[in-house]
N, C-alpha and C positions, 0 to 999 in steps of 0.2 A: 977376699972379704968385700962385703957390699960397703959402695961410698956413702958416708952419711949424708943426708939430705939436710934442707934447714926446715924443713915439713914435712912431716907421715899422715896421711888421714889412712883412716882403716874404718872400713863401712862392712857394717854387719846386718845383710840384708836374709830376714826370714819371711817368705814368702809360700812357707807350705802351707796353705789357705789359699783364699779366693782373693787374694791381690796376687795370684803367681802369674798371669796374663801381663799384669803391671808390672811386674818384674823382669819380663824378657824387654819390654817396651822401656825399661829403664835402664837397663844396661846396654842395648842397643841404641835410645837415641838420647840419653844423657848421659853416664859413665864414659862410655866408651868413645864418647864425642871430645873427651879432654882432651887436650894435645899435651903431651908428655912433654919435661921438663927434668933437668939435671938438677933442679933445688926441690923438687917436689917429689914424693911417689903418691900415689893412691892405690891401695891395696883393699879387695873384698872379696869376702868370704858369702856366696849365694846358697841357698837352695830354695828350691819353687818345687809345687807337683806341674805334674805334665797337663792337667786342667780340672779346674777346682772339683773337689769332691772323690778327684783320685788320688788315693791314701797309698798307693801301694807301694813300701818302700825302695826295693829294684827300682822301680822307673821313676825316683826323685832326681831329677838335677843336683848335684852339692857338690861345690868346687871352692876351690881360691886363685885369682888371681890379681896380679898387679894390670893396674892401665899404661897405654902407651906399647901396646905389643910382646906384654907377657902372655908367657901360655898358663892357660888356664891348668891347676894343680888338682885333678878328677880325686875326687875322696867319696868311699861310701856315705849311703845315709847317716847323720845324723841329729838327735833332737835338738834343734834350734830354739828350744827353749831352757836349753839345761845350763844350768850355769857355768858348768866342765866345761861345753862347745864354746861360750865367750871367753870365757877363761884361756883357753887353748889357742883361738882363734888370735887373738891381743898379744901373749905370750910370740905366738908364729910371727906377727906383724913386725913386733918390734925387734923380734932375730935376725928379721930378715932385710928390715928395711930402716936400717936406723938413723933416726936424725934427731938435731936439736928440738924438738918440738912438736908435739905428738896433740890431734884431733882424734878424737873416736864421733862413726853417725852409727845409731841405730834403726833401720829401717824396717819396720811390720806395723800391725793395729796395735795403738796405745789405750791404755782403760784409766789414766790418772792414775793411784794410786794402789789400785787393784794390780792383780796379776794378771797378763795381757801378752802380748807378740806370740798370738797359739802358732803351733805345728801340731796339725789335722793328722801328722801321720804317727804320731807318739799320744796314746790315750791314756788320762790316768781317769779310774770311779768315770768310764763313759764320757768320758770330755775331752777335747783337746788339749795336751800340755803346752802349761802359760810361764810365764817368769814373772817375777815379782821384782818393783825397783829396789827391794832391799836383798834381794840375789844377784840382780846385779851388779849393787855397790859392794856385797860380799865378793862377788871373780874380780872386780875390778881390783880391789884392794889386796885381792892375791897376789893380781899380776904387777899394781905396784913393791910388795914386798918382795919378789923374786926378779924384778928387773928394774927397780929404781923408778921407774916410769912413772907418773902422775901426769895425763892427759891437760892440755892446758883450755882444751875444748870439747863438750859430751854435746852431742846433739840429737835429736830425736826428731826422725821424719814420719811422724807418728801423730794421730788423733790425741787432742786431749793430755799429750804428758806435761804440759807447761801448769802443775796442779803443786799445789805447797808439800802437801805431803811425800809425795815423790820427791820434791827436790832434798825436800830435810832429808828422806835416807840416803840423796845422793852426796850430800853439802861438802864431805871431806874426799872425793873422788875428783874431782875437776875442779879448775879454775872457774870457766862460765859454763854455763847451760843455756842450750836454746830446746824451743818446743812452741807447740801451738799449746793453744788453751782452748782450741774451740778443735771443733771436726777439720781434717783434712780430705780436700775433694779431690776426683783422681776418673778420668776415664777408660773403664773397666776395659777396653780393647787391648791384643797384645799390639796393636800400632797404634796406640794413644802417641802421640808427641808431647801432652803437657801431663805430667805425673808428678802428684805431691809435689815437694818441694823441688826447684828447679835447680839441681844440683851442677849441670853444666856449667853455667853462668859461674856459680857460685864458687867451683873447683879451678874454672879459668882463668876469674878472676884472681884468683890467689896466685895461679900459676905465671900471669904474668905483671904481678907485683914482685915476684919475688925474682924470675926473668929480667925486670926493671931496677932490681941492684935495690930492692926495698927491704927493709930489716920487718919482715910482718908479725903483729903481735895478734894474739889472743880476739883482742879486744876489736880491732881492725877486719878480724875476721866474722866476729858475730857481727857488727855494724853491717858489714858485706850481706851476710847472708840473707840480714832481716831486708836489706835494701833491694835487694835480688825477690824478693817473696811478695812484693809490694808489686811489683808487674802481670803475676800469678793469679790465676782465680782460683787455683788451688788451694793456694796459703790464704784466703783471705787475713788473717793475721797471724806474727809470731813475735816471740818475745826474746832476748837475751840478759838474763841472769847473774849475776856476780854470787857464784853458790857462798862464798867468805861472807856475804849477808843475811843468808841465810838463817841462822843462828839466832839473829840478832828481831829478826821478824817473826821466828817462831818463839822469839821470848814476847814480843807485843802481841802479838795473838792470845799467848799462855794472858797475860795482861790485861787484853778483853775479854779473855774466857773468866778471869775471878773475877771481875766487875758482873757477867750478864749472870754470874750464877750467887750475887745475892738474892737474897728470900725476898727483898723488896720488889723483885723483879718478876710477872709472870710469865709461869713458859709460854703460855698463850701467846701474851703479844709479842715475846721474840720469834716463835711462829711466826705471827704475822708478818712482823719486820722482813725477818729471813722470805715470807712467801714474793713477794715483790721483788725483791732482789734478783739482777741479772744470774740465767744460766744457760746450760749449753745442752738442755733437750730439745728434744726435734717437735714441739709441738707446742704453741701458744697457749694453748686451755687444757694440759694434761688430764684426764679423768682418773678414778679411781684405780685404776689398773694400772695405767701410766704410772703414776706417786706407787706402787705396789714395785715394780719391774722396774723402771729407765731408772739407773742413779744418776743418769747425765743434768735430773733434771733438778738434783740436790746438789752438783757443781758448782758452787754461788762463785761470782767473778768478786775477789777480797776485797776490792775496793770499795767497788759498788754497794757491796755487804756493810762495810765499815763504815763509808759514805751515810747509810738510809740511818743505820743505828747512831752515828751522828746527831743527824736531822730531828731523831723522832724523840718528842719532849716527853715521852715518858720511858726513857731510856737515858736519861740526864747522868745519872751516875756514871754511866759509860762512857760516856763523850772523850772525854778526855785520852781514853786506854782507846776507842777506836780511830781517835785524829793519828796517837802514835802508830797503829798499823799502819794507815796509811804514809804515814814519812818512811816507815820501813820499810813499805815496798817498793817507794819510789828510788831510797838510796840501793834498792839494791838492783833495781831495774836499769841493765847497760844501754839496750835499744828496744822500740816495741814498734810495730806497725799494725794497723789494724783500717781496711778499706772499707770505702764506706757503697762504692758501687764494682760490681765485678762484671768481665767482658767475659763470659762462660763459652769454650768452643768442643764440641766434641768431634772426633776425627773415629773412624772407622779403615782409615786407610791410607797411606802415603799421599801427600798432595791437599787441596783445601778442605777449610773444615765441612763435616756432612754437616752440623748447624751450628748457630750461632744466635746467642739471644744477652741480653741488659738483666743483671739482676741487684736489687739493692740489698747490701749487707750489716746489719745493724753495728756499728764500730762501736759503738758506746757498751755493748754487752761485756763487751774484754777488756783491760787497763794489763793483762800482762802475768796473773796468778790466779787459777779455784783455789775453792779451801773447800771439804766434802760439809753437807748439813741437810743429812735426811731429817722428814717430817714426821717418818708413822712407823711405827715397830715395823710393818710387816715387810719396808723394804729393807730394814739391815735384817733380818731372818734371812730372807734370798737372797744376801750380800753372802750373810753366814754359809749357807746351804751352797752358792757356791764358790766356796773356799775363799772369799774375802774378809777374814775379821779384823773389823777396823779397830779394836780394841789392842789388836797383837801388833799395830805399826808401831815406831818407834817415836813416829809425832805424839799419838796417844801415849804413849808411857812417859813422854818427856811434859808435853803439855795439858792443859786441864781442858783444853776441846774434847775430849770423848766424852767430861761430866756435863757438855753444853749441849753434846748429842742428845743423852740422856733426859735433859731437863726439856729440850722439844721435843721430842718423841713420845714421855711420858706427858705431857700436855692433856688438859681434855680433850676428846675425840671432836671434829671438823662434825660441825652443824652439816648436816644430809643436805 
């Protein structure tokens, strides 16, 4: 029988897409870099294609192993997006490696609230299959009823999942939640040495607190983590979560949401409020195609959102219901860091970086949560179209933000 540990992390890296380059460069020069511990395991379940845009099942990568000199556990292909393979994968973890005190990271492309972590090599209607956070919180919740288990940590080294609505379907799966809110940077080389989140540090650390006779909690560990991401030009920012608050900020949200959707109120100029408001599209002056396609650019950072509609005097009625979002998010907010100049290096090869250059990072954009607030019919249609309806989350059926969508969207049309 395997000895129980005082910590499991189990890392579920799906890589069948064009991060699988980044994915050999992760497991070679951060996973595998841990130095194993008798209080610790780290256990992951990989698969990558052989290079991006090769779909073909046979020559996928897909294994499991534990770090510190386990052999890798060769398994056929399968869809790393299906909620079965986490399911399975969590369930194996925890058989095999058990201890007081269990982390789950999920590593792929995050989309916030959408369906996102594709595998290029499982296609559903001509797309690559994605998971949804509420398929997720569905396997996870499996795996807590058949094994007792309730992760005390869910992390996501992922673009973009640090988003409210995610976290609500995740709220009764974990203790914290970590995640970015903004893009995660990463150099596409298989010998990048800095990739996403810098997990070495961050797994060392732990491993030698707990080496040091430390009793490590939860909470110690997302501290860690966000602290570790702050040296990173990858992470420019992340955030840690207390999901138990959850709840309690998507009732103040619901709370802003009846305040902006009195009659007194027009959609227009919550339009407007909402347009100003920090997000996390990749473009300062979107044009009309942009607002059509990029939802990144309808990502409003809560605070900032809640903050403007504060401010703005003809939004008075709300004031009040958006000062309480913000106390909500800040009670629920454990650690946040968010840089304001990054040291960018790209490496093509073992040895120093090929370049190196100064870039500033807007910190004021992120406080730590999105909340979603499209502008124009036409991008939740291509939300719809492909397979995102924001009407069918569970934040929407709980809270009255879908009638908020609604009332900006149907707005009068933006002067040409």
């Amino acid at each position: 029988m395997n000895p129980v540990r005082e910590w499991t992390v189990l890392v579920y890296m799906n890589d069948n897409n064009n991060l699988c380059k980044g994915a050999k460069a992760l497991l070679k020069n951060q996973l595998a870099a841990v130095e194993p511990s008798d209080r610790l395991s780290v256990a992951v379940e990989y698969s990558h294609l052989r290079e991006p845009g090769y779909h073909y099942p046979p020559s996928i990568t897909h294994a499991r192993m534990a770090l510190g000199g386990g052999e890798a556990e060769t398994l056929p292909y399968q869809n790393m997006a299906a909620p079965e393979t986490v399911e399975a994968f969590l369930k194996w973890g925890i058989e095999k490696y058990p201890a007081r005190h269990y982390m789950v990271v999920f590593q792929s492309h995050g989309g916030a609230w959408r369906a996102s972590m594709p595998d290029e090599a499982t296609r559903v209607d001509e797309r690559a299959s994605c998971i949804r956070p509420d398929q997720i919180a569905t396997a996870m919740r499996n795996v807590e009823r058949d094994t007792g288990v309730k992760p005390e940590v869910l992390a996501f080294d992922s673009c973009l999942m640090s988003n409210l609505e995610a976290a609500y379907d995740l709220r009764d799966r974990a203790g914290l939640f970590i995640a970015s809110e903004d893009i995660i940077s990463s150099t596409p080389s298989e010998y990048a040495l800095d990739y996403a989140v810098p997990l070495k540090p961050i797994f060392q650390r732990l491993s030698d607190r707990l080496n040091g006779g430390e009793q490590v909690s939860g909470q110690t560990i997302a501290a860690d983590w966000v602290e570790a991401c702050k040296s990173s030009w990858t992470t420019p920012t992340q955030t840690a979560l207390d999901l138990s608050k959850i709840a309690d900020l998507a009732s103040a949200v619901d709370g802003l949401a009846t305040a902006l959707l009195d009659p007194s109120i027009p959609g227009s100029v919550l339009r407007e409020v909402a347009d100003r408001a920090r997000n996390f599209g990749d473009k300062p002056n979107p044009d009309k195609w942009d607002r059509m396609f990029d939802y990144k650019i309808f990502l409003k950072d809560t605070k900032d959102l809640a903050e403007r509609i504060s401010s703005d005097a003809r939004l008075s009625s709300a004031h009040d219901a958006a000062s309480k979002v913000v106390e909500a998010l800040h009670a629920a907010r454990v650690a946040h860091q968010a840089q304001s100049r990054l040291q960018i290096e790209g490496r093509v090869q073992y040895g120093g970086p090929e370049f190196s250059r100064t870039e500033d990072y807007d910190a004021e954009r992120t406080h730590g949560l999105s909340i979603y607030l499209p502008d124009n019919p036409d991008v939740v249609k291509n939300q719809i179209k492909d397979g995102n309806d924001y009407d069918a989350l569970s934040f929407a059926r709980d809270t009255k933000w879908d009638d908020v969508i609604r009332k900006v969207v149907s707005a009068a049309p933006r002067e040409a």
